[in-house]
C-alpha positions in Angstrom: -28.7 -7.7 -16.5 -28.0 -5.0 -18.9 -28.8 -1.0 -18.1 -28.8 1.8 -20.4 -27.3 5.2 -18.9 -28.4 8.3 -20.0 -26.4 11.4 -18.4 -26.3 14.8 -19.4 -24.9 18.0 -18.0 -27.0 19.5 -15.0 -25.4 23.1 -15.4 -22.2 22.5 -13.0 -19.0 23.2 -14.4 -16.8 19.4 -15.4 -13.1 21.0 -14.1 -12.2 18.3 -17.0 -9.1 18.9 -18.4 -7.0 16.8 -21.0 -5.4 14.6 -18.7 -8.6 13.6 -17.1 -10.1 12.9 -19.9 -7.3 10.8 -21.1 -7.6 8.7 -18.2 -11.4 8.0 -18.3 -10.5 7.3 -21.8 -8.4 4.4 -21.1 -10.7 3.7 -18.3 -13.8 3.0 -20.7 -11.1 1.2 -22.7 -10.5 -1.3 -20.1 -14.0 -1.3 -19.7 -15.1 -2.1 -22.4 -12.3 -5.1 -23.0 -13.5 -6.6 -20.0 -17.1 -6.8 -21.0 -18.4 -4.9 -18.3 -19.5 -1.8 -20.4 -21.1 -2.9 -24.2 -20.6 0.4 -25.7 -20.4 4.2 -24.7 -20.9 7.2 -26.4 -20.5 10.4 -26.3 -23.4 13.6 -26.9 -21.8 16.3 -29.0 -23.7 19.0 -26.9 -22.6 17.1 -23.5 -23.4 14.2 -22.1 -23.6 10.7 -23.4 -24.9 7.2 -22.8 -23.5 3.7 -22.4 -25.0 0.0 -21.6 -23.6 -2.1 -18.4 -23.9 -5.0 -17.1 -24.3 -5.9 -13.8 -25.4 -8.5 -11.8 -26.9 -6.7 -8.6 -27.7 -3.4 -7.3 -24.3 -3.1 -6.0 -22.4 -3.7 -8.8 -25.0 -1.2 -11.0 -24.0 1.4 -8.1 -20.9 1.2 -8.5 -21.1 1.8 -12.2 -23.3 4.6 -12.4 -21.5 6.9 -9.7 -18.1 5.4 -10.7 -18.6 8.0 -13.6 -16.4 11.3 -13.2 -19.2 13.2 -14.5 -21.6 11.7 -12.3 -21.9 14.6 -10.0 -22.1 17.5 -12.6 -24.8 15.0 -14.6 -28.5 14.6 -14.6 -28.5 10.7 -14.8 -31.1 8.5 -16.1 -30.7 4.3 -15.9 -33.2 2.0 -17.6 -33.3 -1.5 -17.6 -32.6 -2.9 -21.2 -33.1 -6.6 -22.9 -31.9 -7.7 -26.4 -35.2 -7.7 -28.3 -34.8 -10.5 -30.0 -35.1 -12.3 -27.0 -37.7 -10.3 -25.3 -39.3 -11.1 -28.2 -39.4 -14.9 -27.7 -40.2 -14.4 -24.1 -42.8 -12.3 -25.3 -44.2 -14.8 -27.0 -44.2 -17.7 -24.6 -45.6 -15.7 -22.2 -48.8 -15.0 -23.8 -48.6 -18.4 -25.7 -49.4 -19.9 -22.3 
């Protein structure tokens, strides 16, 4: 299932310097190859957003505190589908 995460800074200070940031870099990199992130951005006034997958709560866990910022952030995850096929599911259901 696919998750949207919404975090933004909740006032603590990040201690993030470059070569932190160059590492979660490549980390969202590898990320990303592997399919398990979809895309990730960045807020220019802090904070960001990204979409997951993941298969169980575990896995979603894992993912949203496996975030360096995760402790300095105000965090929001909702639960996402590709509207094209909610659409059609949508449909069926009140087609019935």
């Amino acid at each position: 299932m696919k998750f949207l995460v919404i975090f933004r800074p909740n006032g603590q200070p990040h201690q993030f310097k470059d070569e932190h940031a160059r590492a979660h870099g490549s980390a969202l990199n590898e990320l990303l190859a592997k399919g398990e992130l979809e895309i990730a951005y960045v807020f220019v006034a802090g904070g960001g957003a990204y979409v997951v997958n993941a298969v169980d709560t575990k896995e979603l866990f894992e993912k949203v505190r496996g975030n360096p910022l995760f402790k300095s952030s105000t965090v929001e995850v909702h639960p996402i589908a590709d509207a094209t096929d909610y659409l059609e599911g949508y449909a069926d259901y009140v087609g019935k």
